[in-house]
Each structure stands twice: as C-alpha cells, then as structure tokens.
C-alpha positions in Angstrom: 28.3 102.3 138.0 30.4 104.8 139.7 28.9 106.7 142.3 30.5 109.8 144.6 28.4 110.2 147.5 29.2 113.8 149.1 28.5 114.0 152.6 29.5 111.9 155.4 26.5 112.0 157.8 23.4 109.8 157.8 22.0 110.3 154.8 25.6 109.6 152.6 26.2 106.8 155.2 23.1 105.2 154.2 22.7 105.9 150.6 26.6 104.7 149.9 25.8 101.6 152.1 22.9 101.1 149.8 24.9 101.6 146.5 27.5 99.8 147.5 25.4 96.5 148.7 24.2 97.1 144.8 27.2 96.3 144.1 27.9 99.9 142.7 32.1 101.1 143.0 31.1 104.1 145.4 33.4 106.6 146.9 32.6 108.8 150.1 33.6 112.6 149.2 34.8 114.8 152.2 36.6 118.0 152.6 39.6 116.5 154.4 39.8 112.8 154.6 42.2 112.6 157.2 40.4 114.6 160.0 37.2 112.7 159.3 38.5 109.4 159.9 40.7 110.9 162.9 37.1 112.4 164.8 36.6 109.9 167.5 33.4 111.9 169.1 29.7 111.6 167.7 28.7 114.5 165.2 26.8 117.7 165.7 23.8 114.7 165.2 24.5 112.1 167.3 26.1 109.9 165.0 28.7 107.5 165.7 32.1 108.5 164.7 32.6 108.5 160.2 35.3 106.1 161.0 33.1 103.3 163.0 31.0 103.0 160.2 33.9 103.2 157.5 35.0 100.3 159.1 32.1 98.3 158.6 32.3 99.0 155.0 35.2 98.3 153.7 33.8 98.3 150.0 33.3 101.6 150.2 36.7 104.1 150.1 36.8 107.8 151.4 38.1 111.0 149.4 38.2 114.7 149.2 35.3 115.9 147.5 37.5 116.8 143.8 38.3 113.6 143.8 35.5 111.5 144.7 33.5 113.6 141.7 36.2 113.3 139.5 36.0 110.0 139.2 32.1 109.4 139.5 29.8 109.0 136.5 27.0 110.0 138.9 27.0 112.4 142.0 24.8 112.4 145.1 24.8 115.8 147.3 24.4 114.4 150.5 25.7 117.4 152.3 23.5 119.4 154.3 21.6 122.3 153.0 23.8 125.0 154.2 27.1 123.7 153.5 26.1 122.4 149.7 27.0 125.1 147.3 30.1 125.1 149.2 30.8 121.4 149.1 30.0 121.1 145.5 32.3 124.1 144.7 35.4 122.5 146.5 34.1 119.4 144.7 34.9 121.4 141.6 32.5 122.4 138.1 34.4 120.3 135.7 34.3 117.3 137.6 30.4 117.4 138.1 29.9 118.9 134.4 28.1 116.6 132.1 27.2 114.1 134.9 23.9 113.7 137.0 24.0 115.7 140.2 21.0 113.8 142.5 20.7 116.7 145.1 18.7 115.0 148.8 19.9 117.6 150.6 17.3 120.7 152.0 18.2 124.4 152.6 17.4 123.6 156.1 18.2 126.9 158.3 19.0 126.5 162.4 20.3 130.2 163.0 17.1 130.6 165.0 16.8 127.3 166.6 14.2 124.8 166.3 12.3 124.0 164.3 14.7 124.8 161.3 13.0 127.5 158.6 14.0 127.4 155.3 16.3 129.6 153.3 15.5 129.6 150.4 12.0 129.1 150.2 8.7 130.4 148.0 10.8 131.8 144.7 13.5 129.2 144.8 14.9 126.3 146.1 18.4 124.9 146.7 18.1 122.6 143.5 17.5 125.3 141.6 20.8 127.3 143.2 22.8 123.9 142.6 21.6 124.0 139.0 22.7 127.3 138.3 25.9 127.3 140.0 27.0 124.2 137.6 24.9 124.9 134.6 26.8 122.0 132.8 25.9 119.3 135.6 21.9 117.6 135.3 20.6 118.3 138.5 18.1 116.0 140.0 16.0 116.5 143.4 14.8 113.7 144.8 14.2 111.6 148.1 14.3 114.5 150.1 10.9 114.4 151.9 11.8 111.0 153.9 13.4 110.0 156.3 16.9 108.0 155.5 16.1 104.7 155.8 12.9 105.2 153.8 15.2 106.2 150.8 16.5 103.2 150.7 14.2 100.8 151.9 10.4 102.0 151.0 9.2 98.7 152.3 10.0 100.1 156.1 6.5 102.4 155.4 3.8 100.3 154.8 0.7 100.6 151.8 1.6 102.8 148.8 3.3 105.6 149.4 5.6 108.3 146.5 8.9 109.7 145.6 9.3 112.9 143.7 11.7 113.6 141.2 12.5 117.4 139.7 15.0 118.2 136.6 15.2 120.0 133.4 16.7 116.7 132.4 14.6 114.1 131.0 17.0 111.3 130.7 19.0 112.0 133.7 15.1 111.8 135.3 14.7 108.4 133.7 17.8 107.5 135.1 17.1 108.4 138.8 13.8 106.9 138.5 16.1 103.6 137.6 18.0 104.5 140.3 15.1 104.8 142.7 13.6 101.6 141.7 16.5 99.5 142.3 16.6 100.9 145.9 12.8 98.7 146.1 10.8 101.8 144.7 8.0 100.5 142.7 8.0 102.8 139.3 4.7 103.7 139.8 5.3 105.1 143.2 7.8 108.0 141.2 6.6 110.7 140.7 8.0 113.6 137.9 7.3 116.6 139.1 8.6 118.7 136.2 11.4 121.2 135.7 13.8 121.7 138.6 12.3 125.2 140.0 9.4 122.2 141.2 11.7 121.7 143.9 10.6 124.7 145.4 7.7 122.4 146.7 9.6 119.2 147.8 11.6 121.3 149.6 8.8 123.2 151.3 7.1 120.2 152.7 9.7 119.8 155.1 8.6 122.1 157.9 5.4 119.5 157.5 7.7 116.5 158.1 9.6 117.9 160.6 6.2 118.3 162.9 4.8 114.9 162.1 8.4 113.5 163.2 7.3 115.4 166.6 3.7 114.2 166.7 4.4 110.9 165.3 7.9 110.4 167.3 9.3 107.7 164.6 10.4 108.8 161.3 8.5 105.5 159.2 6.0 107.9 157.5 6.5 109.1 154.0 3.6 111.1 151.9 0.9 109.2 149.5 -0.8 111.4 146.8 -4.6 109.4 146.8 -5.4 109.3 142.8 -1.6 109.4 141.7 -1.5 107.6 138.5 1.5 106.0 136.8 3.4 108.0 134.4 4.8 106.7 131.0 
C-alpha cells in the first residue's frame, strides 16, 4: 500500500516509521522539502532536526504535500490542528478525492498559552471541517486520544485499553480498523464511534489527556471503556 503521511513532526515521524517497517511504500509530505531537510535546529517541540531522523530512514522519501498525496492510495493528516485545512489545501482536492483521509490531528489552540483550548469544539470538530472541505475524500478520525508511541505500539500501555474510529464511510472504517490492527491493535479494542460529527467527542477528551499527562508525568496511558463489547 501507498501511504502519504502529511506532517513532519512526531506523530508523522512515528506513524511513517511504523508504515514503512510494515513494509508499506510511504512518502513524507511537506510544504517545502528543501527547507525541512536544510533546519539544523530542534522544532517548536523539541524534536531533533526532520533531517536526523530522515536519515535513519532511508525507506522512507520526502515530498511537497501535492505530490506526496498524489501518489498515495491512502492519506494520513499528521499536521497539527491549526495548520491542517491548510496543509491539505496545498496538498490539493483532487489528489485526496476518492481516497481515505485518516485525520490524527486535534484543533489544538495555544493563542492563550497553556494548556491549549480547543477551536472547534461542542458543534464541530476538525474532522468534520476536513470532511467538508474535500467532500470527495473518506475522512476517518482516529488515534487521536494517545500519545504517539501508543498509536503504534498499544502493547507500551498495559491491560485492555480502546481506539476510536469516526467516518461516514463504512468501508474506509473497515479499512482503518485493518489498518489499526496491523499496528498490534487487537480488533476488539476498536471501537466505531459512528458518523464523523462523533469526532466532536474524541476530540474533546483531549483537555482530559493533557492534565493526566501533567498528573501522571509519562504519556503510557490511553482510555479503557469497562463493558466495551466487540463489534461485528
């Protein structure tokens, strides 16, 4: 499978590593290529320089963001929450129509410092602003109440513990859930939320996370839903 990961921060560093030790063909999508392999300071995050960790995975290639969805069968939105409509705009509608959009990011708002509030919140959600803004793509929210690593590698949280999945699309659901299972998700550990304006919730529980992060200090926690049952 063909994967364009947009975003070249932790989350699209891990979930293209991930992909690509699937053995996925996986492209990193970024506005400009060039000055993200030139940066030779951490990001706004702490992370090590794109480049240091491009170099340790040679498998996978970098590309501006038309590109990397234009030749993608699926597309992760691994940008951040503010910058996503925008990302997947540049990315461009015809290249993500027709295809499933997994959207991990949050609306995640720091124009009054910390903690983050959200924008939207309540009466929508930034899935539901993806899904409108490419109508023809099959947006699907999930793995956006963890922590990174957890998305990739459940096992890092011990005892049962759930991923939620929200999209109008059943198949492109399905799909994910696949997806999500091959990253060491057991399938009765997924749960489908409904339609995508059910990311509205998702999205909302992570003022929640953020605090337990604080109390915690560690991000190995994820959410279990006691009486969850498996879904056909």
């Amino acid at each position: 499978m063909r994967y364009a990961v947009l975003g070249t921060g932790t989350v699209g560093r891990t979930i293209a590593g991930k992909l690509a030790a699937l053995g996925h063909d996986v492209v990193i999508g970024t506005r400009d290529p060039q000055a993200t392999m030139a940066r030779t300071e951490p990001d706004a995050m702490g992370n090590p320089p794109f480049a240091q960790w491009a170099q340790h995975h040679p498998e996978v290639s970098v590309a501006p963001l038309a590109d990397a969805a234009a030749g993608a069968e699926t597309v992760v939105n691994a940008t951040s929450g503010a910058a996503a409509l925008e990302a997947l705009a540049q990315a461009g509608a015809a290249h993500l129509a027709g295809k499933i959009l997994v959207d991990v990011a949050n609306p995640l708002d720091f124009s009054r410092g910390m903690p983050p509030s959200l924008d939207p919140v309540n009466t929508d959600s930034l899935g539901e602003q993806i899904q409108r803004a490419h109508p023809e793509a099959k947006v699907v929210k999930a793995l956006n109440t963890m922590n990174s690593a957890v998305m990739v590698d459940p096992a890092r949280v011990a005892g049962e513990h759930h991923v939620f999945v929200s999209g109008n699309d059943e198949d492109a659901k399905k799909t994910v859930t696949a997806l999500l299972v091959s990253f060491g998700w057991p399938a009765q550990s997924v749960i489908d939320l409904g339609d995508i304006t059910t990311a509205r919730g998702t999205e909302m529980l992570l003022p929640i996370w953020l605090r337990l992060m604080g109390a915690l200090g560690h991000t190995d926690f994820n959410f279990h839903i006691q009486g969850a049952r498996a879904q056909d």
